[in-house]
N, C-alpha and C positions, 0 to 999 in steps of 0.2 A: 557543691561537690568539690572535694579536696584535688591540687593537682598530685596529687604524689600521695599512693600505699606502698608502705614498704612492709613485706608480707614478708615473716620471720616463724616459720616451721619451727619448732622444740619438743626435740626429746633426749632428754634425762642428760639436758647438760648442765645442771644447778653450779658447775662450775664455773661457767662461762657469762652462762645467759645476763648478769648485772654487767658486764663489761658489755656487753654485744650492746644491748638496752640503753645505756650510759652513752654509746657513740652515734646514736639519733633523737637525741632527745635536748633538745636545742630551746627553753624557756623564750618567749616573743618571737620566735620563728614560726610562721603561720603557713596554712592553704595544704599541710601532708597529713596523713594519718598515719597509723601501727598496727599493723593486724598481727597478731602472735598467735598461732595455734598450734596448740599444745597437745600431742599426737599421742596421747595415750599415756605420758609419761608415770613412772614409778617412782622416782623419786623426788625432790621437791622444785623441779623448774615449775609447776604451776603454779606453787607458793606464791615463787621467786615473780613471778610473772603477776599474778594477782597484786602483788603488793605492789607493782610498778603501775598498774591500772588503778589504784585508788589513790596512788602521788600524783598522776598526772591523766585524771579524768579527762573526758574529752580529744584523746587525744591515744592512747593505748587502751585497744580493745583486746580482748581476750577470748579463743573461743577453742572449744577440748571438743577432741574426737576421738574414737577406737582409734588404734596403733593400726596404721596403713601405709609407713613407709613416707619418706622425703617428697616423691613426687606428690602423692596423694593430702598430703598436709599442704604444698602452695598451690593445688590445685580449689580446697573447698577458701582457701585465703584471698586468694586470687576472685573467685565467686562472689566472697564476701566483702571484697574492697569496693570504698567507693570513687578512688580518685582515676584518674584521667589516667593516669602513667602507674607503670609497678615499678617496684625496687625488690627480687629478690635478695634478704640476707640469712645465710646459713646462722643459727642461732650461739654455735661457737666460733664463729668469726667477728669482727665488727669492721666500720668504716673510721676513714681514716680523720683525724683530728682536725675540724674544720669541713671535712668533704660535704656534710648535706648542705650547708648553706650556699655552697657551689654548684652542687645539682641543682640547688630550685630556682638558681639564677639559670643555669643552662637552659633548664625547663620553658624557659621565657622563648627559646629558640624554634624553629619552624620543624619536627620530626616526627618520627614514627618509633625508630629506632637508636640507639645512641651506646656505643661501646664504649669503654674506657676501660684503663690500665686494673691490676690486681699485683699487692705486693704478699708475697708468699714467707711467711715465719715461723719459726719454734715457738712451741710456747711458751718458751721465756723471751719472747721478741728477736728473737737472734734474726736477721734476713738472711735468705735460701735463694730466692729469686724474685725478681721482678719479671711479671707473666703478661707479655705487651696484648694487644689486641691484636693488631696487622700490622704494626709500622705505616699506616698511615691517620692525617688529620681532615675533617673536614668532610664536606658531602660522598656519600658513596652510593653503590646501588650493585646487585649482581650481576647484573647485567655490564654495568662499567668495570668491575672490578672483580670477577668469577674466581679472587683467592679470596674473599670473602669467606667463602664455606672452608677455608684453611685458617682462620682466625679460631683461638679459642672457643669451644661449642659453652664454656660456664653460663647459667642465665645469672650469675650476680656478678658478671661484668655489662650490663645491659638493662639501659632504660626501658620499656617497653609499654609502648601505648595499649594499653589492659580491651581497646577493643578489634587487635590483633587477634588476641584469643578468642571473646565471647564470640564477634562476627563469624572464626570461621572453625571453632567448638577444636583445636588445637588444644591439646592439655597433655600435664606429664604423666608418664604410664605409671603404676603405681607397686611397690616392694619389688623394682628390677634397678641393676647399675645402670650408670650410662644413660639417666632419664635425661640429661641435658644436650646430647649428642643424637638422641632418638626426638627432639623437641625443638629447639632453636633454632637450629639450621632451616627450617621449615619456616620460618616467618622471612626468612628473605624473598621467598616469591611471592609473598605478600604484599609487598611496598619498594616504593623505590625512594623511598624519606629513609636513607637512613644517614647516620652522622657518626664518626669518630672524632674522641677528643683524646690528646696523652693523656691528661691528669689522671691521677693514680690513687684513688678514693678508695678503693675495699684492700681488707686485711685480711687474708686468707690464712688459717691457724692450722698446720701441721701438725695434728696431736697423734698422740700414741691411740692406738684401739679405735682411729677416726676409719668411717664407711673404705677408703682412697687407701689405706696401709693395710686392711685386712689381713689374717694370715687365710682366710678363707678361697684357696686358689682357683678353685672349679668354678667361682663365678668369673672368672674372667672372663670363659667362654660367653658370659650375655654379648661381648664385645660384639660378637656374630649377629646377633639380634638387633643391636644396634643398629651396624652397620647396613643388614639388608634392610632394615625399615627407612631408614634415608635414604638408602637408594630406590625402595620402592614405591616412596613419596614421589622423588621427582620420578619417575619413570609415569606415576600414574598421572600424575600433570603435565605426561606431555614435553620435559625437561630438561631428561638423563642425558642424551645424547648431548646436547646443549653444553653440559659441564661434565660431562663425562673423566676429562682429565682430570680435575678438582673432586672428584667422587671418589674417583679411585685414587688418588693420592691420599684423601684423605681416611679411605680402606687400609692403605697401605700404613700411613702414619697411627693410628690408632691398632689395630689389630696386628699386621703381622708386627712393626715393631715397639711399639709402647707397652702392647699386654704380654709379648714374649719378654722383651727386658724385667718387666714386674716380674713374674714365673722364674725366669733365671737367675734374679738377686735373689730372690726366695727359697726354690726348689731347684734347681739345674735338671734334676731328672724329672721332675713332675711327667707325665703325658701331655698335660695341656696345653704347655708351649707345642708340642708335637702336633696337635688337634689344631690349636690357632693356625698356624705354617702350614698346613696341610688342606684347611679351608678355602686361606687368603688363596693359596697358588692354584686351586681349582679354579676359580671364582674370577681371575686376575692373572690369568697365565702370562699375559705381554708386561705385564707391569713395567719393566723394567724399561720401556719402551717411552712409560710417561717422559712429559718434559718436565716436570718439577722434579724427578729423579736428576737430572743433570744439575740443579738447585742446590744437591741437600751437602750439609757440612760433610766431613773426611769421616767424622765418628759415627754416621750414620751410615755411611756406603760402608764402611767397617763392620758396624753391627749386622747390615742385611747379609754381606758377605757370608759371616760367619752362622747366620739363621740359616741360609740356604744351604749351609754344610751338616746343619745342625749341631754345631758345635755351641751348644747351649754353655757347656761350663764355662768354656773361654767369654763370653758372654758376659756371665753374673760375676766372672772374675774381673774383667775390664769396668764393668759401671761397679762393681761394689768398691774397687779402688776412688771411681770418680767421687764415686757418693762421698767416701772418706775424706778426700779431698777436699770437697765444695762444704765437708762440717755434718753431713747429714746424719 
């Protein structure tokens, strides 16, 4: 049994996929596999994929399904792996130059769990941002550390001991947003092995037409789905109240303001920003009341401000300047 599957979903990105391929594929590096499934694609990433399975037999498996969407592709991969730990990698992203050989040494470590850093880029390599885990290093658990579920929800920032899942039949939902927000967060009451490290192994690729930039705005509302399914994970284990602050912050940080900013740089008048903001504050009437709201930077008490007034245009006018700013 391999220690390490790194289960790599593909659809129709024949542009990408030899670079993604190219940054785990390590000659005399032993004990991982490759699971690549290939979700239905149209155009030649199964080729592409195929042909990297008979350079490097034993080593990149290959397996095609009907088109089912990103969860449902690393869910049959996941099934299919044989190693001890997973490595989700998005199949137009790759890992960073040197990073696997560092994970299988980390691997050597005592966990369950294991976050690390993501650098965020154009796709001509430009950097956007470096996308931390928590700011911190070293052993963690939710219990010791309840901003935990305020860490990035990405599952390809995270080792994951593959029988987190099967033991307790956890998998991601499948053709919905927000599968890693509706999923991840949920393996923390699972274990209390979990580890943070800085290093900064995955390459996260900002493309044009990617799931994340859609012009498609009405799904932001899944945001909503998300959100009550996490919350009504822990609530059904008995939990909620427990991090009750951390739930709802992170209510508030995803939904009322991450998916309203989206909608405003986008649309300013959409309805949906209106439908998000009108949710959140049913749902989270005291919010304001949390103690991470005394936490949050100047631009963010700015931005709720102005949600509350609904002054959406002042909104997508402020971050569309930052965006321009930061290069975006």
């Amino acid at each position: 049994m391999p220690k390490l599957s790194i289960v790599i979903p593909v659809y129709n990105v024949e542009k990408y996929l030899a670079k993604c391929l190219d940054s785990v594929i390590y000659p005399g590096l032993e004990d991982y596999e490759i699971v690549v499934v290939n979700d239905g694609s149209t155009d030649s990433s199964l080729s592409v994929a195929e042909d990297y399975a008979r350079r490097f037999p034993g080593l990149i498996r290959v397996i095609s399904t009907e088109n089912g969407g990103l969860g449902a592709a690393r869910n049959v991969g996941m099934e299919a792996a044989r190693g001890e730990f997973l490595l989700f990698l998005d199949s137009d992203d790759y890992l960073r130059e040197g990073a696997l050989p560092e994970i299988m040494e980390k691997l050597k470590e005592d966990f369950d769990i294991c976050l690390f850093d993501i650098l965020s880029v154009t796709e001509d390599g430009t950097v956007l941002d470096d996308i931390p885990r928590c700011g911190r290093q070293g052993p963690l658990s939710l219990s010791g550390f309840p901003g935990l579920l305020l860490c990035p929800p990405s599952a390809c920032s995270k080792l994951c001991r593959r029988s987190l899942f099967m033991d307790s039949g956890l998998r991601f939902p499948s053709r919905v947003w927000y599968e890693d927000l509706r999923t991840m967060p949920k393996l923390y009451l699972l274990t209390d092995r979990i580890t943070a490290t800085d290093r900064q192994w995955y390459i996260y690729v900002q493309r044009t037409g990617s799931i994340t930039r859609s012009a498609n705005l009405g799904r932001n509302l899944e945001i909503i789905d998300a959100v009550d399914d996490l919350s009504g994970y822990y609530k059904a284990k008995g939990k909620y109240e427990e991090y009750r602050n951390e739930l709802e912050y992170l209510a508030f940080y995803n939904q009322f303001l991450t998916a309203v900013v989206r909608i405003c740089l986008a649309e300013p008048g959409n309805p949906v920003a209106d439908k998000l903001r009108s949710d959140f504050l049913v749902k989270y009437p005291d919010f304001l009341k949390n103690p991470y709201m005394r936490e949050m930077p100047f631009k963010y008490r700015l931005l709720t401000r102005l949600i509350l007034l609904r002054r959406y245009r002042a909104v997508g006018l402020i971050m569309g300047l930052n965006e321009r700013i930061k290069g975006k």
